[in-house]
TIRO-755690 format. One line per 2 residues: number of its first residue (from 1); their letters; for each residue x, y, z of C-alpha. Coordinates in Angstrom, 3 decimals, always signed. Layout:
<sites>
NUM) a) X/Y/Z | ...;
</sites>
This chain:
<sites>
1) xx) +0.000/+0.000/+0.000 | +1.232/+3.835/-0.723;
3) xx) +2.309/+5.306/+1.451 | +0.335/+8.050/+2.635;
5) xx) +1.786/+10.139/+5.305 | +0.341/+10.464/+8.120;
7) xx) -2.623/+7.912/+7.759 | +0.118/+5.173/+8.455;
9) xx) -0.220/+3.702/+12.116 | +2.730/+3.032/+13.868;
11) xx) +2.578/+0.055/+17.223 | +1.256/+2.318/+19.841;
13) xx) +3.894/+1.863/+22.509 | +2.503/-1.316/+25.109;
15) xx) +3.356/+0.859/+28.265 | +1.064/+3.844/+27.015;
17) xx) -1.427/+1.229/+25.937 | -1.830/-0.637/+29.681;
19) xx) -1.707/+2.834/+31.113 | -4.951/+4.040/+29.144;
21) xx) -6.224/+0.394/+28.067 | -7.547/-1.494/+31.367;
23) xx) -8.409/-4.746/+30.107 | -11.932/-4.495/+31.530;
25) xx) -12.723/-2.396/+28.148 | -11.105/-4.923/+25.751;
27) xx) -14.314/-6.463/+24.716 | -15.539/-2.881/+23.687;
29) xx) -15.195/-1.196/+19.787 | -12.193/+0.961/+18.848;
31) xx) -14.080/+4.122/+18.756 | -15.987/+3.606/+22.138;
33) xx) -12.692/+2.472/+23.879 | -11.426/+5.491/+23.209;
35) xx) -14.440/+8.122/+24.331 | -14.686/+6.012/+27.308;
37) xx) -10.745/+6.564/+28.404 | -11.196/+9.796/+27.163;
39) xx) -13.915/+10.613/+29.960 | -12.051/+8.782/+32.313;
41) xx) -8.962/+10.517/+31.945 | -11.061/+13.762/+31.832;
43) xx) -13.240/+12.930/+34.668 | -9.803/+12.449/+36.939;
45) xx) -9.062/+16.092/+36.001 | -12.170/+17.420/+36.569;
47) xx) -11.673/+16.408/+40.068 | -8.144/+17.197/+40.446;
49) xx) -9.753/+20.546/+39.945 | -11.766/+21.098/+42.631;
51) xx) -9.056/+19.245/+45.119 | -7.311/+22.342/+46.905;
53) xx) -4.005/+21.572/+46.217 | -5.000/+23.206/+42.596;
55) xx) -6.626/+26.275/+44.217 | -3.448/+28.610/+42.857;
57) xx) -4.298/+27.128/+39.192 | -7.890/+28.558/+39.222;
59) xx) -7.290/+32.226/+38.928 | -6.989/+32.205/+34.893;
61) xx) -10.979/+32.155/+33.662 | -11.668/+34.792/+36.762;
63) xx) -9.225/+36.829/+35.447 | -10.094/+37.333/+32.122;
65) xx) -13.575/+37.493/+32.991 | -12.846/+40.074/+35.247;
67) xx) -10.626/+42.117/+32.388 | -13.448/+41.788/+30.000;
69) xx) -16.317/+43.208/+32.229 | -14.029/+45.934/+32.925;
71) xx) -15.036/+47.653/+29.616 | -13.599/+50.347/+27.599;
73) xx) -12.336/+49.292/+24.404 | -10.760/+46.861/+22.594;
75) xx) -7.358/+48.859/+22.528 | -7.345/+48.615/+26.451;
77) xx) -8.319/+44.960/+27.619 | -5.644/+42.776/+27.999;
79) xx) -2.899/+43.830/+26.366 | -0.641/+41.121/+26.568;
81) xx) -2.423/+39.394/+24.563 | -2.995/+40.375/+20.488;
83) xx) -6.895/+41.296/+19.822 | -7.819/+37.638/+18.124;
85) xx) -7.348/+35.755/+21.513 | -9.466/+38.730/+23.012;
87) xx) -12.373/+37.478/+20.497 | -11.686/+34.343/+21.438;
89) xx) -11.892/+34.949/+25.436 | -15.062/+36.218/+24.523;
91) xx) -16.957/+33.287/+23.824 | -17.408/+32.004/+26.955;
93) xx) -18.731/+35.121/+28.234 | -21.553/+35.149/+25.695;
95) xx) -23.427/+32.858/+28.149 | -22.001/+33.663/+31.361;
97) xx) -24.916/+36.315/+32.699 | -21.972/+38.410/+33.705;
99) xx) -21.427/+35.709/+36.521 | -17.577/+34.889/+37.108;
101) xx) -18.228/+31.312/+37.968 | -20.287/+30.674/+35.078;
103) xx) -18.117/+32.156/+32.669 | -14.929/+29.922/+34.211;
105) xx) -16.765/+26.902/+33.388 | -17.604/+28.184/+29.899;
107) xx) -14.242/+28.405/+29.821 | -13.620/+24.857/+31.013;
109) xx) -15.862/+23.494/+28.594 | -14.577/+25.576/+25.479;
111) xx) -10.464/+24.274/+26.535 | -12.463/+20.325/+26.788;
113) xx) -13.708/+20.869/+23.545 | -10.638/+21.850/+22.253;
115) xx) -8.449/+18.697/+24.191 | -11.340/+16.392/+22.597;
117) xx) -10.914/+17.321/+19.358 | -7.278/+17.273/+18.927;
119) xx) -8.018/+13.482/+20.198 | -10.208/+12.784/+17.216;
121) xx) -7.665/+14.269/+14.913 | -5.208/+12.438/+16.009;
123) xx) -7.423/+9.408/+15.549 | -8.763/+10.430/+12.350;
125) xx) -5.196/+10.952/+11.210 | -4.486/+6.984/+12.710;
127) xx) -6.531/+5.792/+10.149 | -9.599/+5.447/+13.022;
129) xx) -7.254/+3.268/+15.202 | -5.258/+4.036/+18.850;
131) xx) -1.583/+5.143/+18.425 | +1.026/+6.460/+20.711;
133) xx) +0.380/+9.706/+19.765 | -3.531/+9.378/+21.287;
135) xx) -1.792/+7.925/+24.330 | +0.598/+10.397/+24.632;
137) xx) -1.923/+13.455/+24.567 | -4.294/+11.447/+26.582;
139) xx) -1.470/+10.932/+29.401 | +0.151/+14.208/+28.836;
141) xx) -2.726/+16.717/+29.282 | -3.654/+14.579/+32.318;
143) xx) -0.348/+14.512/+34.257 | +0.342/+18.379/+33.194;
145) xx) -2.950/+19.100/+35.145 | -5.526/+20.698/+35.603;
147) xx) -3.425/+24.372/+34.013 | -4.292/+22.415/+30.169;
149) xx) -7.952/+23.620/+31.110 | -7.791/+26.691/+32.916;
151) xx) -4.789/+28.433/+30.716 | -5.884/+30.029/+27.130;
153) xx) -2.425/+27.428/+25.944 | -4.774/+25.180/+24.685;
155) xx) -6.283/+26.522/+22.080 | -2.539/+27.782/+20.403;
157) xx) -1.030/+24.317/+21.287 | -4.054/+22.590/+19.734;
159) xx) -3.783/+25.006/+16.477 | -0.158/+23.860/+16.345;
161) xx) -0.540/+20.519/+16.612 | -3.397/+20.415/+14.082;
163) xx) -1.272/+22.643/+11.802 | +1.500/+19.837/+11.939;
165) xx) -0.336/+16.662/+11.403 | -2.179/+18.219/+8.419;
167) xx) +1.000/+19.882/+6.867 | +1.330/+16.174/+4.802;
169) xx) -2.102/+16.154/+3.603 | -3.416/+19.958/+3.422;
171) xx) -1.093/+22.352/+3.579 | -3.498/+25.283/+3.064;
173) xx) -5.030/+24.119/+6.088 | -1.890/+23.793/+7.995;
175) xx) -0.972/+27.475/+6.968 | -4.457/+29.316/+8.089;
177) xx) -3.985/+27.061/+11.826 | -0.222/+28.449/+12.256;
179) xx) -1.311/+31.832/+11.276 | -4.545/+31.898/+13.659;
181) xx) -2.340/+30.376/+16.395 | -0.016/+33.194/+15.737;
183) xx) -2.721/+35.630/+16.011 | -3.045/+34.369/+19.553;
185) xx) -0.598/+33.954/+20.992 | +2.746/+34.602/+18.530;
187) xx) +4.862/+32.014/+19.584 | +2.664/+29.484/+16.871;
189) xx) +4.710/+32.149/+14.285 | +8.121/+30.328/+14.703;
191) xx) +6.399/+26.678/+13.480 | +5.914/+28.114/+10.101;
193) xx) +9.942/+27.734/+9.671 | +9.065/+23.920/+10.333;
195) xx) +6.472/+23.718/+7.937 | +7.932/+25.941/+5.114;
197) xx) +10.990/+23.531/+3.849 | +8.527/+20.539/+2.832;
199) xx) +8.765/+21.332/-1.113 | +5.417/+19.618/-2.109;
201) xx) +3.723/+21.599/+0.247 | +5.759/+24.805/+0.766;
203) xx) +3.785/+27.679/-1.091 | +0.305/+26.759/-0.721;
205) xx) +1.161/+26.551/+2.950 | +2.780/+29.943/+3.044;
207) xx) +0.324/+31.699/+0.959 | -2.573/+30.356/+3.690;
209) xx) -0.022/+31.522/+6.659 | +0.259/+35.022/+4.638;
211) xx) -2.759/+35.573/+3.883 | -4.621/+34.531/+7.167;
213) xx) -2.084/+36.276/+9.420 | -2.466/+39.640/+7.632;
215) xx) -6.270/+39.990/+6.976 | -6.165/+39.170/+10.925;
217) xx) -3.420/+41.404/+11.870 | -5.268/+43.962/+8.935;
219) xx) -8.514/+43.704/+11.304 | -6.663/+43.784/+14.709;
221) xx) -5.435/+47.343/+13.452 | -8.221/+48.828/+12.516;
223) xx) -10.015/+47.734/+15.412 | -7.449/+48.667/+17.881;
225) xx) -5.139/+50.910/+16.357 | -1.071/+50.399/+15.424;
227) xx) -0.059/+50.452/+20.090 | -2.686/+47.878/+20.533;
229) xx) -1.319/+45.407/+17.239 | +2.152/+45.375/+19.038;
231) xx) +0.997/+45.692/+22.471 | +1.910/+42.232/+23.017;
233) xx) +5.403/+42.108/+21.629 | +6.556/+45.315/+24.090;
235) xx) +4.380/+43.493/+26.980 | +7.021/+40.432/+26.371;
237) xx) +9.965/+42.660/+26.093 | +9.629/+44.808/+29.304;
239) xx) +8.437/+41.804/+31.663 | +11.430/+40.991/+34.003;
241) xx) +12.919/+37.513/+35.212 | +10.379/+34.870/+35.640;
243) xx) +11.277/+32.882/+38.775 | +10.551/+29.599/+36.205;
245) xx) +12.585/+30.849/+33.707 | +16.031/+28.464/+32.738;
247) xx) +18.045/+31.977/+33.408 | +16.622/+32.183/+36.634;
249) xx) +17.558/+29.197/+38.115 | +20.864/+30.143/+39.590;
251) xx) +19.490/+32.730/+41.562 | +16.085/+30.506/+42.526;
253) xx) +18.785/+28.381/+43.885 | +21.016/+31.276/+45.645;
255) xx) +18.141/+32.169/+47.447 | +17.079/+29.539/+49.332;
257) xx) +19.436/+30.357/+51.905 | +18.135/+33.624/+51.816;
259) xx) +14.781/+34.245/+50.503 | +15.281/+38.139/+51.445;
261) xx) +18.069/+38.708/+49.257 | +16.216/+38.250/+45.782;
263) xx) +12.689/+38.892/+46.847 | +9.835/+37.489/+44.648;
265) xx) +6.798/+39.534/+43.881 | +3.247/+39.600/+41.795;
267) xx) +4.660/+41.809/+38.856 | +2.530/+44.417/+36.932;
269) xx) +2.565/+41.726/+34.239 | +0.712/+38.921/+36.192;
271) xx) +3.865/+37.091/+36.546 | +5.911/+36.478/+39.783;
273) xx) +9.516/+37.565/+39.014 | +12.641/+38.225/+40.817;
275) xx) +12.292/+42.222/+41.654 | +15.332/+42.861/+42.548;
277) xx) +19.451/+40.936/+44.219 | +22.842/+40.703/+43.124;
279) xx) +22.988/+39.176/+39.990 | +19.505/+39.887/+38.280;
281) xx) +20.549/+42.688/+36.010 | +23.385/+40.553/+34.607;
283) xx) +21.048/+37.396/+33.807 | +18.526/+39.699/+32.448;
285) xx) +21.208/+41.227/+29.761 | +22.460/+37.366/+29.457;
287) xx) +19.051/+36.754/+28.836 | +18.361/+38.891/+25.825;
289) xx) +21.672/+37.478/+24.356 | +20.297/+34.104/+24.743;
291) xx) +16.897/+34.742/+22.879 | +19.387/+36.545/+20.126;
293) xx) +21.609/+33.375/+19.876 | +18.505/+31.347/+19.825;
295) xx) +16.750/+33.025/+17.362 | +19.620/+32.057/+15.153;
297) xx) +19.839/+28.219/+16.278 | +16.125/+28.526/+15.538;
299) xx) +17.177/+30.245/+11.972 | +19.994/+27.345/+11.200;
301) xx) +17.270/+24.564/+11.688 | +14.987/+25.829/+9.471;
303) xx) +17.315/+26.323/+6.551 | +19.010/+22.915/+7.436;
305) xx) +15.962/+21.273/+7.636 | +15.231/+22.720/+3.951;
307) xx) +18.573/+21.394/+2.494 | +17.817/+18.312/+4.346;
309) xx) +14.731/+17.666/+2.387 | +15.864/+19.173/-1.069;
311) xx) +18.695/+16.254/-0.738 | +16.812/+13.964/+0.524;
313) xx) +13.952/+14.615/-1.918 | +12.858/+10.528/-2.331;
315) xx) +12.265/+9.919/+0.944 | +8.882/+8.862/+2.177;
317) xx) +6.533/+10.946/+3.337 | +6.222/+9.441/+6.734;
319) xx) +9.989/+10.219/+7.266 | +9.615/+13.817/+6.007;
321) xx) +6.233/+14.224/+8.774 | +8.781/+12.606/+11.114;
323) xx) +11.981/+15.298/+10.433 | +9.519/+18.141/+10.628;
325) xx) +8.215/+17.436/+14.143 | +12.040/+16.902/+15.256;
327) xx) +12.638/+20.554/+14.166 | +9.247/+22.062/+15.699;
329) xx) +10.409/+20.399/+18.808 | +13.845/+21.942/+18.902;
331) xx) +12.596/+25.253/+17.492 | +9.878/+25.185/+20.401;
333) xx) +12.193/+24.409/+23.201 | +14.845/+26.680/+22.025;
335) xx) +12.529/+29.118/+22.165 | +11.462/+28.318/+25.869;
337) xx) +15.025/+28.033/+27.466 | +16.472/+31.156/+26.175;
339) xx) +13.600/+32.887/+27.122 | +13.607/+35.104/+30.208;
341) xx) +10.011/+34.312/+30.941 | +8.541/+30.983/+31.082;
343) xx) +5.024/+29.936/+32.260 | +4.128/+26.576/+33.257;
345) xx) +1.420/+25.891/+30.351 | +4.132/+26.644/+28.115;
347) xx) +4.732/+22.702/+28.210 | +1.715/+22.482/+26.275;
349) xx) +3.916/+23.866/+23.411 | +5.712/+20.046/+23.497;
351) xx) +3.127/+18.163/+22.588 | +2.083/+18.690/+19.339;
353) xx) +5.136/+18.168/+17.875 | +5.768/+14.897/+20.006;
355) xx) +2.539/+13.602/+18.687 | +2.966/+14.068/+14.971;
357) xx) +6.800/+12.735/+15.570 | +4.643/+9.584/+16.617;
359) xx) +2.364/+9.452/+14.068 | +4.997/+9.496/+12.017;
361) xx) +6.941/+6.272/+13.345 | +5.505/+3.336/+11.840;
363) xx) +6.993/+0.640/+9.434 | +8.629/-2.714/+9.350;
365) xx) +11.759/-1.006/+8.227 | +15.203/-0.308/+10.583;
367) xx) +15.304/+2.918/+10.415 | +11.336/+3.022/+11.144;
369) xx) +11.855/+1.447/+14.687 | +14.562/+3.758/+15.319;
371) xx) +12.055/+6.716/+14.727 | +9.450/+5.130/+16.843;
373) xx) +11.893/+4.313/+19.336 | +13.440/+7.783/+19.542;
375) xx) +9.970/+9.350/+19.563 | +8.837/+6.774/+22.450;
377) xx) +11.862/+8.081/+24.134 | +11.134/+11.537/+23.826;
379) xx) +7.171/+11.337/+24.628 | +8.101/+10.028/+27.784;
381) xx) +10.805/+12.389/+28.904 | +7.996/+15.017/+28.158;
383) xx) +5.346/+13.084/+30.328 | +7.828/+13.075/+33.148;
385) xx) +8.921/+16.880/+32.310 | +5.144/+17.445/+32.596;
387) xx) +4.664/+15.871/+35.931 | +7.599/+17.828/+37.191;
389) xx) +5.814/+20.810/+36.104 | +2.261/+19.784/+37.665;
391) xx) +4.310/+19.143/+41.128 | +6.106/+22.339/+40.864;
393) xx) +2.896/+25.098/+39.783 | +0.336/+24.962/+41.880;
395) xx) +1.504/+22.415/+44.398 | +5.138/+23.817/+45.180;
397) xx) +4.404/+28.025/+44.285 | +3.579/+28.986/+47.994;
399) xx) +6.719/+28.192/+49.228 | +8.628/+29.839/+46.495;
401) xx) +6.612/+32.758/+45.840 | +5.775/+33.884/+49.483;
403) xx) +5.661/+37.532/+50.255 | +9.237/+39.004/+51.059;
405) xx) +9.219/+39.124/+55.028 | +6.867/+36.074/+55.103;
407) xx) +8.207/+33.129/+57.314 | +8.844/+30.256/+54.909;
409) xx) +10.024/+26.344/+55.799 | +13.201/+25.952/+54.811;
411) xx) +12.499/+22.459/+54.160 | +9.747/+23.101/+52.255;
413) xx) +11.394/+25.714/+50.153 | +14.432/+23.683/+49.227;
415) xx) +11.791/+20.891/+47.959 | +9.876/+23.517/+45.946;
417) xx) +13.355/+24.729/+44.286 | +14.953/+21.188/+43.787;
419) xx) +11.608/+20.290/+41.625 | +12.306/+23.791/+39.782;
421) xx) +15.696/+22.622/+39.137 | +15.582/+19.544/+38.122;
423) xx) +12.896/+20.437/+35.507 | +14.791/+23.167/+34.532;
425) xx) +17.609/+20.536/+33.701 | +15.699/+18.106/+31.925;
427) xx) +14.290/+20.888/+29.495 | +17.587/+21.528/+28.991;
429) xx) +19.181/+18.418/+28.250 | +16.092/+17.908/+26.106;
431) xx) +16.974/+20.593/+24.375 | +20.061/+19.658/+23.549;
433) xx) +18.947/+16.004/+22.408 | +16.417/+17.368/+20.222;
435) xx) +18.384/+19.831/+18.558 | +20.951/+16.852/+17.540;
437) xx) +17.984/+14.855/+15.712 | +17.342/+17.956/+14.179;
439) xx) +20.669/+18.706/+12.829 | +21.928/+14.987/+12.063;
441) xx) +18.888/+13.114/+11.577 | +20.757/+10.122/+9.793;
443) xx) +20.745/+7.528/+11.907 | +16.950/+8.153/+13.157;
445) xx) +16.047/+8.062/+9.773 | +18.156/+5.594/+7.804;
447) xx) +19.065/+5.557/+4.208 | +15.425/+3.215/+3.572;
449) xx) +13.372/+4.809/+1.165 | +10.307/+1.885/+0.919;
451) xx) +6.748/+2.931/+2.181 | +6.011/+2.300/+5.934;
453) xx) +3.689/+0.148/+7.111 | +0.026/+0.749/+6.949;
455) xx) -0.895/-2.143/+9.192 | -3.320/-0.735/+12.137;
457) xx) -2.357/-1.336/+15.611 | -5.062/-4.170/+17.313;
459) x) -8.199/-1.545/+17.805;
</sites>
């Protein structure tokens, strides 16, 4: 059989599958297997929640409720974020009757709808069958939290995601997703450089990007005038050091021994920063030098990945899907650990690309295995990077965020910064993994040029 892209179906990994699979719902059909662990996995969130332990994650809907009720006009609500994710926000108030609880669960409901139907796409995409990559995003979202919900990340990462698995198959498609996820939330922008070096597919995907991303940026300015169209690029550039952020770490280590010196408060941007201690100036200006160098790694993969596939122009198509999630990864992460600011639903960013590299692992072939082997490897390291980052915001943030002055256990406070450490590390040395498949792909993807194979996993 041709192959097709990303309709093959590689083995879905037999970890993943006991983990979302209980045998009691063998018996049932492929399709009702998965809605069923679907609302399962969904129903555990729901009540992780309400637990208290999540109270710190619930401010989010409230918040934008709150901005939007404010009135005035468009040009003055929420200006860190560009006007299309203000329409968006929206929605959920349409129904709310003004009421702030009613509007977070609209809110809820509109992320769950999202989360569902990047699970049918990546089903559809399967060829109607379970895969990794459904068992990835189904364990994933559910160890991340209950953030994947109550964050607007969703609805960016899900554009992403959708953008990549389609690039194979529609690439007009692919192009208006990356440009609307752009238009909320501009870090989608930097996937196009994935997306653009895939000859077949290049300028019917670029024209879509284009053309979506100015008639939106085209109605953005007349709506809000020129301040409000780049409110959100200054908001990024004058925040100050995230205590999450990779640069940040050396000082969220310094201060455990004394919290005073580099005291951490609720910034003007809704962010909880390090306001001030020896040493924050200098990682701020080593900061902006990082993002510089990284924009250039994230420059070099792009145009290697495009020589890449101009040389290696007969390889199949499932191997090209493959090599273009490697690079959206690296590009992604890049992004995230030279970036003085980092949020905890930035993880979401991960797992499109990880779920498209799975898609994209199937066949009977050597070098095949390799790729699903490497992309096992990889979902994995993001699961655990995910739980890392669900112990560390909400459950560890009092201890590391309390008020300067504010008695803290030093115990408790050393735990809270060894978690932000060690994740820090991993997404680091994840980095730097990722990056390598991206440059020197070779031995993930072998020299085999056959067709994959099509054969569905068991349903």
């Amino acid at each position: 059989m041709q192959d097709s892209g990303l309709v093959s179906v590689p083995p879905s990994d037999p970890i993943l599958g006991r983990l979302v699979r209980p045998s009691w719902i063998a018996g049932l059909g492929p399709s009702t297997r998965l809605v069923l662990i679907w609302l399962l996995t969904r129903a555990l969130m729901l009540v992780a929640i309400i637990t208290p332990a999540e109270n710190w994650a619930h401010n989010d809907p409230f918040y934008y409720q709150e901005k939007l009720r404010a009135g005035g006009h468009i040009g003055e609500v929420m200006l860190e974020y560009p006007n299309p994710a203000v329409w968006v926000l929206q929605l959920p108030d349409l129904l709310s009757f003004a009421h702030p609880l009613l509007y977070a669960i609209g809110f809820v409901v509109l992320m769950a709808a999202l989360d569902a139907g990047f699970t049918w796409l990546l089903w559809r995409s399967a060829g109607r069958r379970r895969s990794a990559a459904i068992d990835f995003w189904l364990i994933f979202t559910l160890v991340l939290g209950p953030l994947c919900w109550l964050r607007f990340d969703m609805l960016p990462a899900v554009l992403v995601g959708a953008a990549l698995v389609l690039a194979a198959t529609r690439p007009v498609v692919a192009g208006v997703l990356a440009a609307i996820g752009a238009a909320t939330k501009l870090w989608p922008a930097v996937t196009w450089l994935a997306l653009f070096p895939r000859r077949d597919r290049r300028w019917p995907m670029t024209a879509a990007f284009v053309g979506t991303g100015a008639g939106l940026a085209l109605i953005s300015l007349v709506q809000g005038g020129w301040d409000r169209l780049v409110s959100p690029l200054t908001w990024q550039s004058d925040r100050g050091l995230q205590i999450e952020s990779i640069v940040a770490t050396p000082l969220m280590v310094a201060r455990v021994s004394d919290p005073d010196r580099w005291p951490i408060e609720l910034s003007s941007y809704n962010a909880f920063e390090i306001m001030t201690g020896p040493g924050r100036e200098s990682l701020i200006q080593a900061a902006s030098v990082a993002t510089l160098v990284g924009a250039l790694v994230i420059l070099a993969l792009a145009v290697l990945l495009t020589v890449q596939l101009r040389v290696a122009a007969n390889r199949s198509a499932s191997e090209v899907s493959w090599r273009i999630a490697m690079v959206a990864l690296a590009i992604l992460l890049v992004l995230i650990i030279t970036n003085k600011t980092f949020s905890t639903q930035y993880m979401l960013w991960l797992a499109g690309p990880i779920a498209v590299g799975l898609l994209s692992s199937g066949g009977d072939s050597e070098a095949a295995r390799r790729r699903a082997r490497i992309s096992s490897a990889l979902a994995w390291s993001v699961i655990a990077l995910g739980a890392a980052t669900h112990l560390l915001y909400p459950i560890c943030y009092p201890p590391l965020t309390a008020a300067p002055g504010t008695p803290v256990d030093p115990g408790l406070l050393a735990a809270a910064t060894a978690v932000l450490t060690v994740r820090n590390l991993g997404l680091v040395a994840l980095t730097v993994v990722t990056v390598v498949l991206a440059v020197r792909p070779g031995r993930a993807s072998g020299s085999s040029t056959g067709p994959v194979d099509p054969t569905p996993t068991e349903g």
